[in-house]
C-alpha positions in Angstrom: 0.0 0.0 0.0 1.4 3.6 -1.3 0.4 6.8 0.4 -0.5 8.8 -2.3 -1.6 12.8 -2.6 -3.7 14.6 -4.8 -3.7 18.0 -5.2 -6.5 19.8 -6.5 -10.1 18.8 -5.9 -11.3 19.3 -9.9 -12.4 16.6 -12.4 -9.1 15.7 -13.1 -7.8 15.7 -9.1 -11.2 13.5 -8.3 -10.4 11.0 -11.1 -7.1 11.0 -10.2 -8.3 9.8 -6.4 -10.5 7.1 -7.7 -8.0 6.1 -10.4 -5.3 5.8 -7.1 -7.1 4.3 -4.7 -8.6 1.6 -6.7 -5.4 -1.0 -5.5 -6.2 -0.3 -1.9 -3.6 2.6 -1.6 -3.8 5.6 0.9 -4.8 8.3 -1.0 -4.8 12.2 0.5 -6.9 14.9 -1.9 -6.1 18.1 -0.8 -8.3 21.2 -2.0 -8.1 24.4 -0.9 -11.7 25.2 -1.2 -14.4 24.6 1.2 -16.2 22.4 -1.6 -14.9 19.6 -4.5 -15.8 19.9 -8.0 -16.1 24.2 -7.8 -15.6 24.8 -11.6 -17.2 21.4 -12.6 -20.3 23.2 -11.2 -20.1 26.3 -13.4 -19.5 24.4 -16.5 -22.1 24.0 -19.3 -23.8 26.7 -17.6 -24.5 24.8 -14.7 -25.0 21.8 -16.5 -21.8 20.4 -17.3 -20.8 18.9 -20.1 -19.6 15.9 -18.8 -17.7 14.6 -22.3 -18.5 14.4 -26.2 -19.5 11.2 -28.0 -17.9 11.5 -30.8 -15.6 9.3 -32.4 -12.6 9.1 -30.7 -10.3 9.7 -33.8 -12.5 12.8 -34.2 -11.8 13.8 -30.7 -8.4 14.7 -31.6 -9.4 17.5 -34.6 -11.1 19.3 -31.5 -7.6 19.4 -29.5 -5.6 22.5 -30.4 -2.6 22.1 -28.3 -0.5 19.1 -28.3 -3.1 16.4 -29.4 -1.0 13.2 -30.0 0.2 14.0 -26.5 -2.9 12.7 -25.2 -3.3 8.9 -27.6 -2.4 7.3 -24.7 -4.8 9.0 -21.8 -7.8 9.3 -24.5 -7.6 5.5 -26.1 -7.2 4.3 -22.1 -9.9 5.9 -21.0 -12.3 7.3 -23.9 -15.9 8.6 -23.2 -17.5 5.4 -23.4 -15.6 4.5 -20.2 -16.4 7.7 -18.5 -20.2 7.5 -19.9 -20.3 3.9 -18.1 -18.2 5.0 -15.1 -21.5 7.9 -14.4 -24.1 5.7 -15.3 -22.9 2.9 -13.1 -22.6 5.2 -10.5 -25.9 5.8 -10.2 -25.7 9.3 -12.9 -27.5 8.8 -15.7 -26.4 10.8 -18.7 -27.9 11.5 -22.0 -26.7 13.0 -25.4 -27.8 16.2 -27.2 -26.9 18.0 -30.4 -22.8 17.8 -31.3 -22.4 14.6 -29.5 -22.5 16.3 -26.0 -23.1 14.5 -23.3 -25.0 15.9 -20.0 -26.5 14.4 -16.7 -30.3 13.8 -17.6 -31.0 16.1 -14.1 -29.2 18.9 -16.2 -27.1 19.3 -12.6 -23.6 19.8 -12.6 -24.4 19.4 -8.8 -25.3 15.3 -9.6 -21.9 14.9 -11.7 -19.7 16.2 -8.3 -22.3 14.5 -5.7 -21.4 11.2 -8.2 -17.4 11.9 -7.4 -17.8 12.5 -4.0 -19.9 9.4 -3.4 -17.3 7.2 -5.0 -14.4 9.2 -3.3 -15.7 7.9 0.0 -16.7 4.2 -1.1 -13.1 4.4 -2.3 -11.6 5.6 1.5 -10.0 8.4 0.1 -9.2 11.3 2.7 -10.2 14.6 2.0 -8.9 17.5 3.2 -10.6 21.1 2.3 -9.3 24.7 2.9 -5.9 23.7 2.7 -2.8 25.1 0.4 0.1 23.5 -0.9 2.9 25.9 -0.1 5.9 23.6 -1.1 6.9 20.3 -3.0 9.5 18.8 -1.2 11.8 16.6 -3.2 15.1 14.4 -2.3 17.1 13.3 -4.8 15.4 13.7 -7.5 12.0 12.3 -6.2 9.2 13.6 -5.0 8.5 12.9 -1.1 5.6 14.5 0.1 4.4 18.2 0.4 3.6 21.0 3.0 0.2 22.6 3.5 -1.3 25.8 5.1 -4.7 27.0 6.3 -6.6 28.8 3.4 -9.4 30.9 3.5 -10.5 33.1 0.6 -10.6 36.8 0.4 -13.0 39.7 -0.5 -11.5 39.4 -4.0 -12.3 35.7 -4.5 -8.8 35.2 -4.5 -7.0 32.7 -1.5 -4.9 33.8 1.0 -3.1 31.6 4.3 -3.4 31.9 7.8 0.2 32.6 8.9 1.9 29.5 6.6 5.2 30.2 9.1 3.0 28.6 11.9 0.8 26.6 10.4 2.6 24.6 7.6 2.2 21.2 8.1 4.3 18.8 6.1 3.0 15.5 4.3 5.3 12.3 3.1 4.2 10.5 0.1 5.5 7.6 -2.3 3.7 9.5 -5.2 2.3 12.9 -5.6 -0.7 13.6 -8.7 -0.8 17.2 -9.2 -4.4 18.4 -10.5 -4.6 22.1 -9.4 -6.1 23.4 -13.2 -5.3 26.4 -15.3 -5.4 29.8 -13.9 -9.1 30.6 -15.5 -11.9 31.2 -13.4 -9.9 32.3 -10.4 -12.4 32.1 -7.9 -12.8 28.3 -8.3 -9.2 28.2 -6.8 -6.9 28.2 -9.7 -4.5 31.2 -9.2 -1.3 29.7 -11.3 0.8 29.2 -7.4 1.7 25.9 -8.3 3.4 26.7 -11.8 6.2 29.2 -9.2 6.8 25.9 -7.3 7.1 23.8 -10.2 9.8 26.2 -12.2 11.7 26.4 -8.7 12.3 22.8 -9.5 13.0 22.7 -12.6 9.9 22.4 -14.8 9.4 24.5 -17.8 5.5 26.1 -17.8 4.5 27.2 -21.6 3.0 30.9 -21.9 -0.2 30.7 -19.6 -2.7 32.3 -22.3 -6.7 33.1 -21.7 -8.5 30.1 -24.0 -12.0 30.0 -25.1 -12.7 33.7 -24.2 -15.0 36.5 -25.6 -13.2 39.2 -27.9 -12.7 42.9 -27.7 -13.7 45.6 -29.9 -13.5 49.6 -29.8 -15.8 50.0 -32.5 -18.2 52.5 -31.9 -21.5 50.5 -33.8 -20.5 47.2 -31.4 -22.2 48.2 -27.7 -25.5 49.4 -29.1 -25.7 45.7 -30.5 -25.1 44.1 -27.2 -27.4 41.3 -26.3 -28.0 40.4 -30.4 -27.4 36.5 -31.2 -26.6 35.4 -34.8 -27.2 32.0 -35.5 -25.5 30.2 -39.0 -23.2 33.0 -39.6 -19.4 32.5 -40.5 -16.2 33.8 -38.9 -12.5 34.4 -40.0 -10.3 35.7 -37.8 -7.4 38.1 -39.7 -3.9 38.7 -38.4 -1.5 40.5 -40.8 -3.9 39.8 -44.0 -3.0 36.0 -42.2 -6.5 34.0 -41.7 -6.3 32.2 -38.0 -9.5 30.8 -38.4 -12.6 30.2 -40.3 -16.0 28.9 -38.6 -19.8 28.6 -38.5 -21.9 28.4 -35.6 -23.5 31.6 -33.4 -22.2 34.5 -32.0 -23.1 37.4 -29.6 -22.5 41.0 -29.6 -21.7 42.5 -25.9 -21.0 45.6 -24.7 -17.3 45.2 -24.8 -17.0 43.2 -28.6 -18.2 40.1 -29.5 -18.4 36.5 -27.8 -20.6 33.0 -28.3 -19.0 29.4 -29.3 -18.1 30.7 -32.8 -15.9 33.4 -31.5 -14.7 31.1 -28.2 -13.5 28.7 -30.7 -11.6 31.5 -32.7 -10.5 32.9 -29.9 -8.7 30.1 -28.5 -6.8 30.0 -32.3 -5.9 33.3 -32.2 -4.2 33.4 -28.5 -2.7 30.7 -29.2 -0.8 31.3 -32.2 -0.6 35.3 -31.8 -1.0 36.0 -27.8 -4.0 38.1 -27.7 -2.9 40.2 -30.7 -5.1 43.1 -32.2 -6.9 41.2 -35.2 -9.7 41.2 -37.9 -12.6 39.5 -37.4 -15.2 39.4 -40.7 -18.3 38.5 -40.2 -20.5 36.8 -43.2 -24.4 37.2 -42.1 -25.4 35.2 -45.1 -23.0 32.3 -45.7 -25.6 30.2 -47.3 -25.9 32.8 -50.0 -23.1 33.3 -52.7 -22.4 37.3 -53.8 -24.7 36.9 -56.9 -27.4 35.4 -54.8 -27.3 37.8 -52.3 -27.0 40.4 -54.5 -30.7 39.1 -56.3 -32.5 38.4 -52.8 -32.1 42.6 -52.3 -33.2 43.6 -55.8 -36.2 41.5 -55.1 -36.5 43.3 -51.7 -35.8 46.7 -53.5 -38.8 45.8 -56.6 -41.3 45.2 -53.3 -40.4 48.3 -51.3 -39.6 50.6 -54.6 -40.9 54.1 -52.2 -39.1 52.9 -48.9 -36.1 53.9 -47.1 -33.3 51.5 -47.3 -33.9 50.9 -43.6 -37.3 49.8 -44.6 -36.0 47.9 -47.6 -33.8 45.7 -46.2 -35.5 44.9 -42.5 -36.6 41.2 -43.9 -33.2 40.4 -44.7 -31.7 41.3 -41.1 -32.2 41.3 -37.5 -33.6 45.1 -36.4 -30.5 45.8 -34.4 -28.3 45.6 -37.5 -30.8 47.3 -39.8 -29.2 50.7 -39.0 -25.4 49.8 -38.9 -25.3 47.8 -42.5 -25.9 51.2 -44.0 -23.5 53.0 -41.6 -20.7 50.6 -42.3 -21.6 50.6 -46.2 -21.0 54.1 -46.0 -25.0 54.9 -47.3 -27.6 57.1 -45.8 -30.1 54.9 -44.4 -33.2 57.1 -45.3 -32.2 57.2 -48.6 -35.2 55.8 -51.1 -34.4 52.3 -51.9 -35.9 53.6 -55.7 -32.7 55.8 -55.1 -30.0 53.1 -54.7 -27.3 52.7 -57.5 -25.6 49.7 -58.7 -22.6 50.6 -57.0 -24.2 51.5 -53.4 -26.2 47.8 -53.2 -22.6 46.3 -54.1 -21.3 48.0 -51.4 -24.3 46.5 -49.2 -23.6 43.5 -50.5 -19.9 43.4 -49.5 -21.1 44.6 -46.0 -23.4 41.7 -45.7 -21.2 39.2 -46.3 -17.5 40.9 -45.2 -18.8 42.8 -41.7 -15.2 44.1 -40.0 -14.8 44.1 -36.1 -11.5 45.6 -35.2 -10.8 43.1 -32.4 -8.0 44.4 -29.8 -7.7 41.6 -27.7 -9.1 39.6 -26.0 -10.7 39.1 -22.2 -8.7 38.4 -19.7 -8.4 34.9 -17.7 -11.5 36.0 -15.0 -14.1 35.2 -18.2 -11.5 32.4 -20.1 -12.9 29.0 -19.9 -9.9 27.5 -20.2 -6.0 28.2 -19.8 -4.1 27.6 -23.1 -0.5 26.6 -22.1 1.2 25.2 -18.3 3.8 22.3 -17.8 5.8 21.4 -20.9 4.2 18.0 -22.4 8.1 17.4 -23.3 8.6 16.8 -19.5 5.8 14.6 -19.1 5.6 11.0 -19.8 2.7 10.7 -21.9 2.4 7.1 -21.0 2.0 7.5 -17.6 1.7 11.0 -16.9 4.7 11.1 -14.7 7.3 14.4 -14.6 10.4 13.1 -16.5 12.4 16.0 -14.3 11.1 14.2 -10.6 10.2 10.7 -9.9 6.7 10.1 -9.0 5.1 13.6 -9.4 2.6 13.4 -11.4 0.1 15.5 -13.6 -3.4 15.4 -14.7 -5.8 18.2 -16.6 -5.8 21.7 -17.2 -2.5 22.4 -15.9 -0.6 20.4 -18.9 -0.3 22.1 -21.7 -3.1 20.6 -23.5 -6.3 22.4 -24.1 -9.4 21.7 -26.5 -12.4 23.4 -28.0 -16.0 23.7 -26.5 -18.3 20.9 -26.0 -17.1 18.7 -23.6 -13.5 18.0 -24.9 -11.5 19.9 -21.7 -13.7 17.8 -19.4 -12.5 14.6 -20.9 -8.9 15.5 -20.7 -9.5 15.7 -17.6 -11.0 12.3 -17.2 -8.5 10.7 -18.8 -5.4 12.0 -17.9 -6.6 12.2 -14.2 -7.6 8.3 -14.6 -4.0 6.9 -16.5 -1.9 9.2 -14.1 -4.0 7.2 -10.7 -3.7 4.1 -12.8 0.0 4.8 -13.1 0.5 5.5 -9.5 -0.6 2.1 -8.9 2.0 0.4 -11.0 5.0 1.9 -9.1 
């Protein structure tokens, strides 16, 4: 029997526990919450998307960093084995559009309750409010930890209660780190065990927000805040360089523009340009080539001949945008559609299916779903998740520098790595 810690009380940490304790070994998981599973409840707006049922060879186009990192974790423990690990558990899940998978409640709350009730069939000793505050390692290999009191501040951010006197120091045969990103902060993840991990010798990739909404200083953007587009496409535009190229919906804010569509992009564009100003062009009709387009308006035009061009084109467009296609086309809007030349509906036209959003950045890590870089999957073992730099430390979920796109993906590299690096724990 190996004593065994896990640090971080998150989908991956709580995998990790079962995964560990499944041999009969002592495992420890520390969390310096009050509460497990705190961004687990938040996800899927509350719902959680618990994995995605696609094909597993698919599952690896939706991975943007480091994907043939994860063959082992995914192939050893796909969604089909998390799906059955729920259901026998007493969670039933179901399947929706895209492949995702939810709990039929549509409670994140029943995913975590799930964990917990299998952390405790499992013996596994939990210990809440508590903050790792250093690894200690002899030789080479990892031997256990110390911990201090946390509470959290008015911030939402964690602080200790005098660590001087109240560190308390832990052996271990293996340590599975699990302590996430540094997204959401106030779930916990505030990046502190990244310092303690280059202190010994571990390389952490550029921490980057991931799956984030995107900013905008363009003056026609906040009046359109709260408008959804549905079947609209997106490129993303760095130096007359395209990023990326989608379809899905969007939402305008009051800051720029956000929605899967542009959290998808987003996640493409910090990762390749860090949160560089960019182009993002908008097509409102994608199902409609230039020429088509161009006919569905002179059929609008023949029907409202004595109209405004406001008036003339409000079947073709949500009522928000009715104003700012003129505006950005450079048109008066009250001008008689009976009025328009050749040249001005080509320029509506363009508009139509090339809107420009000056995008200068984007949000910052309190609204990123997920944390695009952390430890170097060159120091990893990707067969066991075990550091290559320190014997028996190992690592699981968001904190690796893996990271996927919405709808469910993130979750299940969490299940997986979390379940091969408890597995691998056991093998020692």
């Amino acid at each position: 029997m190996k004593d065994v810690i896990v640090v971080g009380g998150g989908a991956a940490g709580m995998m990790a526990a079962i995964a560990a304790a499944e041999n009969g070994n002592k495992v420890t998981l520390i969390e310096r919450n009050d509460k497990l599973g705190k961004k687990i409840f938040i996800t899927g707006k509350g719902r959680c998307n618990v994995t995605n049922a696609c094909d597993t060879t698919e599952f690896f186009n939706q991975v943007i960093s480091n994907p043939k990192f994860l063959y082992s974790s995914i192939y050893g423990y796909d969604h089909d084995m998390v799906y059955d690990f729920f259901e026998s558990n007493s969670c039933p899940l179901k399947i929706e559009r895209g492949e995702r998978v939810f709990p039929v409640s549509d409670h994140s709350s029943d995913i975590i309750r799930t964990l917990e009730n299998v952390l405790k069939k499992k013996n596994v000793k939990i210990l809440k409010n508590k903050y790792v505050t250093e690894l200690t390692v002899k030789e080479g290999k990892i031997t256990g930890l110390k911990i201090a009191n946390t509470r959290p501040s008015k911030s939402g951010s964690f602080v200790t209660y005098e660590p001087e006197r109240m560190t308390e120091s832990i052996s271990a045969h293996a340590v599975i780190l699990a302590t996430g990103g540094i997204s959401y902060r106030v779930t916990g993840s505030d990046g502190n065990m990244f310092k303690l991990l280059t202190k010994l010798g571990h390389t952490i990739t550029e921490l980057r927000p991931g799956l984030v909404p995107l900013e905008s200083k363009d003056s026609w953007i906040s009046p359109l805040s709260g408008l959804s587009l549905k079947n609209v496409s997106l490129r993303l535009m760095v130096n007359n360089k395209k990023v990326y190229d989608g379809f899905g919906e969007m939402l305008f804010t009051h800051f720029g523009i956000s929605g899967p569509l542009v959290l998808t992009g987003a996640s493409y564009l910090n990762k390749k340009y860090a949160c560089q100003p960019c182009k993002a062009i908008i097509d409102l009709k994608p199902a409609l080539d230039h020429d088509t387009l161009d006919k569905r308006i002179l059929r609008d035009f023949e029907d409202n001949k004595n109209k405004s061009l406001k008036n003339g084109i409000s079947g073709l467009l949500p009522s928000k945008l009715i104003s700012v296609i003129p505006l950005l086309a450079g048109i008066d809007e009250d001008k008689k559609v009976n009025e328009i030349t050749k040249e001005e509906r080509e320029k509506i036209v363009h508009t139509l299916k090339n809107l420009e959003i000056n995008i200068t950045g984007s949000r910052d890590f309190n609204e990123a779903i997920i944390t695009i870089g952390g430890v170097s999957t060159k120091e990893i073992n990707p067969s066991t998740m075990e550091s290559k730099i320190i014997k028996n430390l190992f690592f699981a979920g968001e904190m690796i520098d893996v990271d996927a796109l919405t709808g469910g993906y993130n979750l299940q590299i969490a299940w997986s790595t979390g379940h091969l690096a408890g597995q691998s724990v056991n093998e020692l």
